[in-house]
C-alpha positions in Angstrom: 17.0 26.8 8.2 18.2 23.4 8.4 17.0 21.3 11.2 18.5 19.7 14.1 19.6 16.0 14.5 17.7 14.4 16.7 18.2 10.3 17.4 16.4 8.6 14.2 18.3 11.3 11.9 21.9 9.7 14.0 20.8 6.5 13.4 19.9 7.0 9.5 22.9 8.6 8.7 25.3 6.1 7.1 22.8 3.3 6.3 22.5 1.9 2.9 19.4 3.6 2.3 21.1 7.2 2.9 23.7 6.0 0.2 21.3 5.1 -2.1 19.4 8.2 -2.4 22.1 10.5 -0.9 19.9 12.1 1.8 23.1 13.2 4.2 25.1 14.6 0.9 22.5 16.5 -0.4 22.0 18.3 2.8 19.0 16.6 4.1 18.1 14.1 7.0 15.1 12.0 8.2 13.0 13.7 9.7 12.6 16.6 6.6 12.4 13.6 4.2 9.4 12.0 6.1 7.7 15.6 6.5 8.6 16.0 2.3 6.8 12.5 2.1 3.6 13.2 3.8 3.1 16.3 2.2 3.9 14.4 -1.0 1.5 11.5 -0.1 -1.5 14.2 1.2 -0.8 15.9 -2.5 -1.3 12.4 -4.2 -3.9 11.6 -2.5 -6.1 15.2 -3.5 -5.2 14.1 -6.9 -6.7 10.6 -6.9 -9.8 12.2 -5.6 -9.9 15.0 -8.0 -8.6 13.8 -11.2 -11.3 10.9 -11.8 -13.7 13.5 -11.5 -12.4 16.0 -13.7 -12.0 13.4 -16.6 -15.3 11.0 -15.9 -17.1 14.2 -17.3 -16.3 13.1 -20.6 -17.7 9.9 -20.6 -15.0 7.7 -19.7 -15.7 4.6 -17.2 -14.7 6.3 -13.6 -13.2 3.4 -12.1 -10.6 3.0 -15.6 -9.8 6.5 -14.6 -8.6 6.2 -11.0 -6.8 2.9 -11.9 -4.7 4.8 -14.8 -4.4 7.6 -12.8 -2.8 5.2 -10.5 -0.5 3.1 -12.7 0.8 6.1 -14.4 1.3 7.6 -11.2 3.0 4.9 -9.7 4.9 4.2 -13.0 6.3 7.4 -13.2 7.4 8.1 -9.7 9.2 4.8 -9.4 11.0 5.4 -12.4 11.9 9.2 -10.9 12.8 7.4 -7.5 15.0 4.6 -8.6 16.2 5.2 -11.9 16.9 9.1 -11.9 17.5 8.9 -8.0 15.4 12.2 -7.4 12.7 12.6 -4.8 9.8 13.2 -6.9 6.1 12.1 -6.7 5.0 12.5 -10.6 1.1 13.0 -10.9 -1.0 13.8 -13.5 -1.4 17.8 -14.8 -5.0 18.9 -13.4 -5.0 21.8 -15.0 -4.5 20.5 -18.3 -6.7 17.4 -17.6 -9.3 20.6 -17.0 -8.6 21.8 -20.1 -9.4 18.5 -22.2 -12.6 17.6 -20.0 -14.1 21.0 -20.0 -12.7 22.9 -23.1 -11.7 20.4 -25.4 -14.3 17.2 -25.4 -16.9 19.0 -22.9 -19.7 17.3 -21.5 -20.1 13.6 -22.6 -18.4 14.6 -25.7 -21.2 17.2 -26.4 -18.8 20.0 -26.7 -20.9 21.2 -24.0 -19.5 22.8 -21.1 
């Protein structure tokens, strides 16, 4: 069910930002957006946490890790944002990142599990 208006959703409507990412034409306003966004940022944030960890098992240096888990993140969802003009946040696949830490290279590159 869509949502009612209330006063920041009036006064978004029509700005240059709504034009630029089509918010009002695609059915959406403000306030859903920013809820969309948190969730989106709490999601992102789960993954910077977890991902590190997942792949440091391997041997790589922890801190390269979060910092290319990052980049590519940021990278990515940028490129989504302002060149494809989509709302998505692009993160790295943990279950595949799993796969190549645990099943794949295994502990310390041990094949161990």
């Amino acid at each position: 069910a869509k949502r009612a208006d209330n006063k920041i959703d009036t006064w978004f409507k029509g700005s240059r930002v709504d034009k630029y990412f089509k918010v009002t034409e695609r059915g959406s306003n403000f306030t859903t957006e920013f809820i969309a966004g948190c969730t989106t940022f709490l999601t992102a944030c789960y993954i910077m946490a977890v991902n590190p960890n997942i792949l440091s098992v391997t041997g790589l240096n922890y801190e390269g890790l979060v910092f290319a888990t990052a980049m590519s993140s940021c990278v990515a969802t940028l490129i989504m944002g302002l060149w494809a003009n989509l709302p998505f946040g692009l993160w790295p696949g943990m279950g595949m990142n799993a796969y190549f830490a645990y099943t794949i290279v295994g502990f310390k590159g041990t094949l161990t599990p």
